[in-house]
LUMMARSE-478318 format. One record per residue: chain; residue number from 0; x negated, y negated, z of N, C-alpha, C in turn. Coordinates in nm, 2 decimals. Example, Ala and Ser with C-alpha at 12.3 -4.5 7.8 and 13.67 -1.06 7.14 Angstrom:
2
<atom chain="A" resi="0" n_x="-1.32" n_y="0.57" n_z="0.78" ca_x="-1.23" ca_y="0.45" ca_z="0.78" c_x="-1.32" c_y="0.33" c_z="0.78"/>
<atom chain="A" resi="1" n_x="-1.28" n_y="0.22" n_z="0.71" ca_x="-1.37" ca_y="0.11" ca_z="0.71" c_x="-1.29" c_y="0.00" c_z="0.79"/>
This chain:
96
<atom chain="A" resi="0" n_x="-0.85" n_y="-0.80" n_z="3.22" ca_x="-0.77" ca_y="-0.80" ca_z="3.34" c_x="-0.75" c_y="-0.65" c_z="3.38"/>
<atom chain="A" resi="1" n_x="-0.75" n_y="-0.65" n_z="3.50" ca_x="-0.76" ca_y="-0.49" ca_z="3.53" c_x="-0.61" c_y="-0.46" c_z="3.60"/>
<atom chain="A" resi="2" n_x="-0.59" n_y="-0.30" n_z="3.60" ca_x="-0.46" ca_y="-0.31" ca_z="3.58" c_x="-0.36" c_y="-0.35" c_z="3.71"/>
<atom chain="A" resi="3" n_x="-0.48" n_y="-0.36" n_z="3.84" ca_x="-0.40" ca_y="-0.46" ca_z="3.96" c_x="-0.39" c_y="-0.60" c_z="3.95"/>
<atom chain="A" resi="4" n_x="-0.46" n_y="-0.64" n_z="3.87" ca_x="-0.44" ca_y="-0.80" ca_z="3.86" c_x="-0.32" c_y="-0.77" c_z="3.77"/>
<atom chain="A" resi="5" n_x="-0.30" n_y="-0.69" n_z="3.69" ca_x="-0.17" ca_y="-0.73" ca_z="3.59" c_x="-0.06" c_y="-0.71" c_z="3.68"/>
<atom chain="A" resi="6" n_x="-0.01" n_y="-0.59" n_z="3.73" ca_x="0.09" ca_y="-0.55" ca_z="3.86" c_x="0.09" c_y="-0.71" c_z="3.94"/>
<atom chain="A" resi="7" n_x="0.00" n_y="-0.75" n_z="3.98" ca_x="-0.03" ca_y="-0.84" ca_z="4.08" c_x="0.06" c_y="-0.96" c_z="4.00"/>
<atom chain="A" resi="8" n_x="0.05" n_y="-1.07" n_z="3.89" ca_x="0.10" ca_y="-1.08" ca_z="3.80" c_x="0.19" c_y="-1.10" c_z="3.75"/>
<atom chain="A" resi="9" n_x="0.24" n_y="-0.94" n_z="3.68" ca_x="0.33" ca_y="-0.99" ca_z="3.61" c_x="0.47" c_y="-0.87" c_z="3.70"/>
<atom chain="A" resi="10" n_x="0.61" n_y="-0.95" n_z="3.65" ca_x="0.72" ca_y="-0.88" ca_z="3.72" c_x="0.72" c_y="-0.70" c_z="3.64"/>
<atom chain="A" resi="11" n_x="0.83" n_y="-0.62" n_z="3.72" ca_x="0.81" ca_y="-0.51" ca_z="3.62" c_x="0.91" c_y="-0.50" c_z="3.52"/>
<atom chain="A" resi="12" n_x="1.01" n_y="-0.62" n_z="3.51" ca_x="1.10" ca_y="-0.62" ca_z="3.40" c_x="1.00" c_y="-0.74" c_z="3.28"/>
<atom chain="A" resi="13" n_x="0.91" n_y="-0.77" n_z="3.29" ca_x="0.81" ca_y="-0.86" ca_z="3.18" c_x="0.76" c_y="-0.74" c_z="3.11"/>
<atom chain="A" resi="14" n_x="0.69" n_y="-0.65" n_z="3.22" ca_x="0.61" ca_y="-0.53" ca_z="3.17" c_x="0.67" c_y="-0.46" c_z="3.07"/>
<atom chain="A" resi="15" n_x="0.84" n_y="-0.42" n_z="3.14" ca_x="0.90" ca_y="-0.31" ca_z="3.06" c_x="0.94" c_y="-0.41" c_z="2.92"/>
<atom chain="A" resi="16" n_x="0.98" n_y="-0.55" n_z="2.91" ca_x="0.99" ca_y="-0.68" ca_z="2.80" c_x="0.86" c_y="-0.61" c_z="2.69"/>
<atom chain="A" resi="17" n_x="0.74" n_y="-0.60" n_z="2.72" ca_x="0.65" ca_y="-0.55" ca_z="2.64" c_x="0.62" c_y="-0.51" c_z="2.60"/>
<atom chain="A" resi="18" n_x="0.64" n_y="-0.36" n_z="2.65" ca_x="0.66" ca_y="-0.26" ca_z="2.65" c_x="0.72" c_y="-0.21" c_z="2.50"/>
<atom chain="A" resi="19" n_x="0.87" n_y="-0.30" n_z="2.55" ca_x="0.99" ca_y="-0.25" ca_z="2.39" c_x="0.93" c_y="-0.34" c_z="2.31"/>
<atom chain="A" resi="20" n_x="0.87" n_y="-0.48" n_z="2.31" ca_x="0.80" ca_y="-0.55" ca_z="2.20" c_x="0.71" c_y="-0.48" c_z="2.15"/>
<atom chain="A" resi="21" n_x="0.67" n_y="-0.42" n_z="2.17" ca_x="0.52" ca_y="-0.32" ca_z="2.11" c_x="0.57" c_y="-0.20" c_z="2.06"/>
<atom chain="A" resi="22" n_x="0.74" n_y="-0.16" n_z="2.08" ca_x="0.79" ca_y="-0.07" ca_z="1.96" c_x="0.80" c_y="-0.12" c_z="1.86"/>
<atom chain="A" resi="23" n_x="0.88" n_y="-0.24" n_z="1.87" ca_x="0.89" ca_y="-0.34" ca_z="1.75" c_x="0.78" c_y="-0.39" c_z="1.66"/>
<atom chain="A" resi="24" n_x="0.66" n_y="-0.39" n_z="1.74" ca_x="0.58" ca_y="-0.56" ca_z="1.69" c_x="0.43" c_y="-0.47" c_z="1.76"/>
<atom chain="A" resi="25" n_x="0.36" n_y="-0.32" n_z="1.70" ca_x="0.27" ca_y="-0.27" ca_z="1.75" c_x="0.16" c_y="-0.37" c_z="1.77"/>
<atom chain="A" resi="26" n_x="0.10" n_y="-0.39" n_z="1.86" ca_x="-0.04" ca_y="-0.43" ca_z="1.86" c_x="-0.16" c_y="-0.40" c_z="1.99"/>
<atom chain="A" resi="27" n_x="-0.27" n_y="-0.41" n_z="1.98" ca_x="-0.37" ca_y="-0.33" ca_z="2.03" c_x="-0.43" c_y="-0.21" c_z="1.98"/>
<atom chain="A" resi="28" n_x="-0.44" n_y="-0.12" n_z="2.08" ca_x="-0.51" ca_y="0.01" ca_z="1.99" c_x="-0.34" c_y="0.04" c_z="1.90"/>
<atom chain="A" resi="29" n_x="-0.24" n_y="0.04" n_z="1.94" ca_x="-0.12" ca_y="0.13" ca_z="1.84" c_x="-0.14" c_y="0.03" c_z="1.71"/>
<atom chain="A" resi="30" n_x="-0.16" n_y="-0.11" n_z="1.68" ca_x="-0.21" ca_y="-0.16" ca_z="1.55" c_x="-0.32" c_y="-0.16" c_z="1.47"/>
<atom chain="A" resi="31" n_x="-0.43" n_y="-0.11" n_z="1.56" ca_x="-0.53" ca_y="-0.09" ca_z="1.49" c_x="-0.53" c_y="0.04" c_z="1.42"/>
<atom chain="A" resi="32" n_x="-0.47" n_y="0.11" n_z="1.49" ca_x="-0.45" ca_y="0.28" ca_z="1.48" c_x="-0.40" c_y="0.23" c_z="1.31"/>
<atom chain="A" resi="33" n_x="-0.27" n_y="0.19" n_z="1.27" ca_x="-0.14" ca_y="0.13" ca_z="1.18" c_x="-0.27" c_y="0.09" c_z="1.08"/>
<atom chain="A" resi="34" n_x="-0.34" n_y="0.02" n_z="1.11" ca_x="-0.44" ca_y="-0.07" ca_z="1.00" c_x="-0.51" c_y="0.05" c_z="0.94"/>
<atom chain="A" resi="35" n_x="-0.61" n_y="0.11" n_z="1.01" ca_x="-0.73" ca_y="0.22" ca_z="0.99" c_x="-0.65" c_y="0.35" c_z="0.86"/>
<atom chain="A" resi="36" n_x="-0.48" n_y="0.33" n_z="0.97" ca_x="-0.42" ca_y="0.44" ca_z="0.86" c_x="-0.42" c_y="0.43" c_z="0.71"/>
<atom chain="A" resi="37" n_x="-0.37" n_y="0.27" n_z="0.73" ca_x="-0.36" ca_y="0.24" ca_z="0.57" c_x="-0.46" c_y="0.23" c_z="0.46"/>
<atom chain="A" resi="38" n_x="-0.57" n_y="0.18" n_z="0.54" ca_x="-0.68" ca_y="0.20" ca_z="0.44" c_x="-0.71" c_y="0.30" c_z="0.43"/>
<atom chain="A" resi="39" n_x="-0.70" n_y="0.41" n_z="0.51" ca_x="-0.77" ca_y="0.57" ca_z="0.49" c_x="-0.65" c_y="0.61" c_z="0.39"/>
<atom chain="A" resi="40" n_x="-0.53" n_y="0.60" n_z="0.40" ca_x="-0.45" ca_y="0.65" ca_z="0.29" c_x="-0.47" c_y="0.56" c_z="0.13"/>
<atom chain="A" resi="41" n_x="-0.48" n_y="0.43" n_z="0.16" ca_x="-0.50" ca_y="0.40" ca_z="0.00" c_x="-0.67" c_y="0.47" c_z="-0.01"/>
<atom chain="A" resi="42" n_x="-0.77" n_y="0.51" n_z="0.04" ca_x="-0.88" ca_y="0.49" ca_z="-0.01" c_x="-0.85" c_y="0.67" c_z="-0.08"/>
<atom chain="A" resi="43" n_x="-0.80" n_y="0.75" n_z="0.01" ca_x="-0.75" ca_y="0.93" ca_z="0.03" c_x="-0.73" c_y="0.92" c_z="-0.15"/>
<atom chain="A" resi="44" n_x="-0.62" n_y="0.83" n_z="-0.18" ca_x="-0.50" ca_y="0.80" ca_z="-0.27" c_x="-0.57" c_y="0.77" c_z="-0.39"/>
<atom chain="A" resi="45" n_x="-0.66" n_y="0.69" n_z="-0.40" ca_x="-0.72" ca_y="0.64" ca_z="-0.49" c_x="-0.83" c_y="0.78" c_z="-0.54"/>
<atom chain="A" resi="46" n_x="-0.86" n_y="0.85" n_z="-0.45" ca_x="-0.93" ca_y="0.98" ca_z="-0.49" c_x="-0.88" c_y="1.08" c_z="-0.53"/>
<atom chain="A" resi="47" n_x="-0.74" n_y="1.11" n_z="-0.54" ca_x="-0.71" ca_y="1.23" ca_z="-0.48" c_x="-0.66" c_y="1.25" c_z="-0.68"/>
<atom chain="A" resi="48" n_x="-0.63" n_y="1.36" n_z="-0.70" ca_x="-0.67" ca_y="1.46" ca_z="-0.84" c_x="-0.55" c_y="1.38" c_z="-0.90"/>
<atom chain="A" resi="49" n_x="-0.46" n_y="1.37" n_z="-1.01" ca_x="-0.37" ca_y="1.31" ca_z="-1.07" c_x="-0.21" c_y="1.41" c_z="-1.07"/>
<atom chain="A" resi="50" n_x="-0.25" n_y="1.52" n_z="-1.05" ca_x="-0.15" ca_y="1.63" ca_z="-1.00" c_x="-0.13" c_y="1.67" c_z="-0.85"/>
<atom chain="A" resi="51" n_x="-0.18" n_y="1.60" n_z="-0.76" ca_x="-0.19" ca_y="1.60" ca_z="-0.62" c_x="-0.05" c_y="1.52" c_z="-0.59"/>
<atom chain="A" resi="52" n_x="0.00" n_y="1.53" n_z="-0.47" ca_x="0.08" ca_y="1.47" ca_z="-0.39" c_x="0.00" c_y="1.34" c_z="-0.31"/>
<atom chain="A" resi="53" n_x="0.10" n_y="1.23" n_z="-0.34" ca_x="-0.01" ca_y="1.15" ca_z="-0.27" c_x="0.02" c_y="1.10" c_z="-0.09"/>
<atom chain="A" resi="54" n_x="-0.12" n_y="1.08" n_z="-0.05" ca_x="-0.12" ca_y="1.10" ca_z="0.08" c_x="-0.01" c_y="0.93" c_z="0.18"/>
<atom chain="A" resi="55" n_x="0.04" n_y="0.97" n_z="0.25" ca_x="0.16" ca_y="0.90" ca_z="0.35" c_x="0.04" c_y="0.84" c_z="0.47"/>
<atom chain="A" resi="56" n_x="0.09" n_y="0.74" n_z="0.53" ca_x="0.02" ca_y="0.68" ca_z="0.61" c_x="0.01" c_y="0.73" c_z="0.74"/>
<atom chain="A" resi="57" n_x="0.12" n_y="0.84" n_z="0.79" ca_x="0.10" ca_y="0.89" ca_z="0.87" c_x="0.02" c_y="1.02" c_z="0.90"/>
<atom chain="A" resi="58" n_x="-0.02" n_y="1.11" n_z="0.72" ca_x="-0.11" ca_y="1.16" ca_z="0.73" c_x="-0.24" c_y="1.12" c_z="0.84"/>
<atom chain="A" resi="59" n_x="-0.28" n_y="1.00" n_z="0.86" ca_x="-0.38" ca_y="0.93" ca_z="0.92" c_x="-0.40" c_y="0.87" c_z="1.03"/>
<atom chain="A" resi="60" n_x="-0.24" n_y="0.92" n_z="1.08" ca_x="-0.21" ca_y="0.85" ca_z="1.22" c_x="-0.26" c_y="0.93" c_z="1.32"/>
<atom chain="A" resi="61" n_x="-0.32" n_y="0.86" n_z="1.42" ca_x="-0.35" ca_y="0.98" ca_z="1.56" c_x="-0.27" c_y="1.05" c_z="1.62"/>
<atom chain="A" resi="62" n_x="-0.26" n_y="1.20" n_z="1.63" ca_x="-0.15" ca_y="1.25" ca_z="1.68" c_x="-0.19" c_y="1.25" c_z="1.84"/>
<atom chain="A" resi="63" n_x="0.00" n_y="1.16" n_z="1.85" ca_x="0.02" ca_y="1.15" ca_z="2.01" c_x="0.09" c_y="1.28" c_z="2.10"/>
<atom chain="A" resi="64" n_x="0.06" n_y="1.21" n_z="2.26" ca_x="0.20" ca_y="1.32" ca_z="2.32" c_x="0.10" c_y="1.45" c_z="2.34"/>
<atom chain="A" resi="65" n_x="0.17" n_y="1.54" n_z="2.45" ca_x="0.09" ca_y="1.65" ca_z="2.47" c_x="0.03" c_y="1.74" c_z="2.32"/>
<atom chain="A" resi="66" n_x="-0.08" n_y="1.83" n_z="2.42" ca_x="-0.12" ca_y="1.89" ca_z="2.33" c_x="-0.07" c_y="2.04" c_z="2.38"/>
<atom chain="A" resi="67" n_x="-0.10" n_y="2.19" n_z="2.27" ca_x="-0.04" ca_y="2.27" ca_z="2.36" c_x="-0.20" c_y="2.31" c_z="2.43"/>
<atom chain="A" resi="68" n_x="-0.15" n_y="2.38" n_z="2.55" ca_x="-0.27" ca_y="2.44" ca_z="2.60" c_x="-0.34" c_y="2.54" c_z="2.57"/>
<atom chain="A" resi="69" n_x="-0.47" n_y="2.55" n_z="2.55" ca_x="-0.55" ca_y="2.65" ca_z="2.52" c_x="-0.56" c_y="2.73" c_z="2.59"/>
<atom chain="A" resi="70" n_x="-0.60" n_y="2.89" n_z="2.50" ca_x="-0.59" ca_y="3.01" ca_z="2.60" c_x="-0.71" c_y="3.01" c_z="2.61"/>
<atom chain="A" resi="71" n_x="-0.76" n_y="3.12" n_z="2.72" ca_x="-0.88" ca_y="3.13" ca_z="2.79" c_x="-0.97" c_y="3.23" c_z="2.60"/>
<atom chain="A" resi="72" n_x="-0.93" n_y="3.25" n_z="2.60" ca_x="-1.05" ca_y="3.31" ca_z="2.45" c_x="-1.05" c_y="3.15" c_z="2.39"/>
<atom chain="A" resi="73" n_x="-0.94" n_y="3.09" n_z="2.35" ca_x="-0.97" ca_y="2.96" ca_z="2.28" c_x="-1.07" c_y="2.84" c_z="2.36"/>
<atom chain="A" resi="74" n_x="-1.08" n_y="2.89" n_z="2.47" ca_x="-1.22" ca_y="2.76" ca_z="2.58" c_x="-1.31" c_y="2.83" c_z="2.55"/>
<atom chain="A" resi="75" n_x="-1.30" n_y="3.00" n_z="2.56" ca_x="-1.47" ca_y="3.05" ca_z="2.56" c_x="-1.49" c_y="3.03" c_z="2.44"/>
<atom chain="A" resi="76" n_x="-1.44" n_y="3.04" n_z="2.27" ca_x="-1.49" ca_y="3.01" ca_z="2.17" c_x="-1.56" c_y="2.87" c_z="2.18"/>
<atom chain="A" resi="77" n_x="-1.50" n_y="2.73" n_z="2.23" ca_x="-1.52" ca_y="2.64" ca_z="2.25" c_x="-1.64" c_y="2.61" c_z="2.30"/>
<atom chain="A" resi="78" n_x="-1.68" n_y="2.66" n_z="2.41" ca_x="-1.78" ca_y="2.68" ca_z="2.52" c_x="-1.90" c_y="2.77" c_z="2.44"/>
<atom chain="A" resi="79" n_x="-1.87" n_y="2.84" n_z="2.35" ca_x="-2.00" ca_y="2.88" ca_z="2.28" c_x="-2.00" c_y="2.82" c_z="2.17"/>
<atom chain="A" resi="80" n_x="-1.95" n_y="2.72" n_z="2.13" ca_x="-1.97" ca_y="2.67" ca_z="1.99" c_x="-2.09" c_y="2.56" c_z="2.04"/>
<atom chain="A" resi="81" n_x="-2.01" n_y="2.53" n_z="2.17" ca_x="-2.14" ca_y="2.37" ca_z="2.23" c_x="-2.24" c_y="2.45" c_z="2.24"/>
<atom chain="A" resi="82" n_x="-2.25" n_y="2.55" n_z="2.34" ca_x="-2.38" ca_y="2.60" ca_z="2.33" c_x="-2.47" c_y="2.61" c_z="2.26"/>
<atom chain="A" resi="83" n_x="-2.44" n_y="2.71" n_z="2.13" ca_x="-2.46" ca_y="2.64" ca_z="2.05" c_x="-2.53" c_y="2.54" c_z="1.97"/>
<atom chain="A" resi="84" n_x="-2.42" n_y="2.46" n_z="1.95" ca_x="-2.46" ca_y="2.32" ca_z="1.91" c_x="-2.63" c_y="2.26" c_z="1.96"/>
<atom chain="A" resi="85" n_x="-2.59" n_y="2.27" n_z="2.12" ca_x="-2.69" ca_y="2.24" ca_z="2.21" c_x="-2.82" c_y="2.35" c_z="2.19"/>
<atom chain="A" resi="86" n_x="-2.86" n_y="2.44" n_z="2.13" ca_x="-2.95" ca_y="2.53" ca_z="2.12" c_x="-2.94" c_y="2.64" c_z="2.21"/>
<atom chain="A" resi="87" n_x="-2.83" n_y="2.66" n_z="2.29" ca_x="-2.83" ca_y="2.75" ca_z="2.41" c_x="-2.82" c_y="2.86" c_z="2.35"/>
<atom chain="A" resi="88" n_x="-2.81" n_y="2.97" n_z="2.47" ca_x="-2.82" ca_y="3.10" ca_z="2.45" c_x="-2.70" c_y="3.18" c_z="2.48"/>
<atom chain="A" resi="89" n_x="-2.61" n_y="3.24" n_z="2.48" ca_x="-2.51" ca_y="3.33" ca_z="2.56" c_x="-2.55" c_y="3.43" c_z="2.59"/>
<atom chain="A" resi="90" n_x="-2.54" n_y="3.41" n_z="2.73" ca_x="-2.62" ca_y="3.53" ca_z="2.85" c_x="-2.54" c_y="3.60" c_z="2.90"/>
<atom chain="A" resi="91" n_x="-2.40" n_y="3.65" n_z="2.83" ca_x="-2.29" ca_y="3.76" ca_z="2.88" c_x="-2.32" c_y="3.87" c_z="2.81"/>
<atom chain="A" resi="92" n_x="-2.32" n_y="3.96" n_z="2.88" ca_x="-2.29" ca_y="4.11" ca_z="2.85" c_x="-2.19" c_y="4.10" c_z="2.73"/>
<atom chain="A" resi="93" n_x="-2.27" n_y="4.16" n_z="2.63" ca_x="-2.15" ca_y="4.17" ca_z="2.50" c_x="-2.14" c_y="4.34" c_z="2.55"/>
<atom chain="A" resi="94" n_x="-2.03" n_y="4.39" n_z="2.46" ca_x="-1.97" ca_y="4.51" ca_z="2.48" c_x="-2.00" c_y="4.53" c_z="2.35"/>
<atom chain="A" resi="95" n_x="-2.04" n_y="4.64" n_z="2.25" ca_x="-2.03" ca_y="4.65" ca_z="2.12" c_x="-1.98" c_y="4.81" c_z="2.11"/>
């Protein structure tokens, strides 16, 4: 269903109804996310040294919500790592 058929649909007090059910009662990607966690932390847990701290399920969770923004040297690092990657060249005037 695309998301004008859902508008089309459903009221916007059903929506916001779901909305708070899915804080309660995760499912979709926010449950699959919850599942993936658990097994990556029991599998982390089962490896991890006998003097280690053992790993929390949220270690594993996708971090949500903004990110901060990158500075212009943190894109150009970026931008020449793909290059890079890609076999390119950097064709800027270095200063040495």
């Amino acid at each position: 269903m695309t998301r004008a058929e859902l508008v089309n649909r459903m009221s916007s007090r059903e929506i916001t109804e779901w909305m708070a059910f899915d804080q309660l009662e995760p499912f979709g990607a926010g449950a699959r996310d919850i599942g993936h966690a658990i097994v990556a932390s029991t599998v982390a847990n089962v490896h991890r040294g006998p003097n280690e701290e053992a790993y929390k399920i949220k270690d594993f969770m996708p971090k949500q919500g903004k990110k901060e923004p990158q500075s212009v040297g943190e894109m150009i690092q970026i931008a020449g790592m793909y290059t890079a990657a890609l076999g390119g060249k950097d064709l800027r005037d270095k200063e040495e």
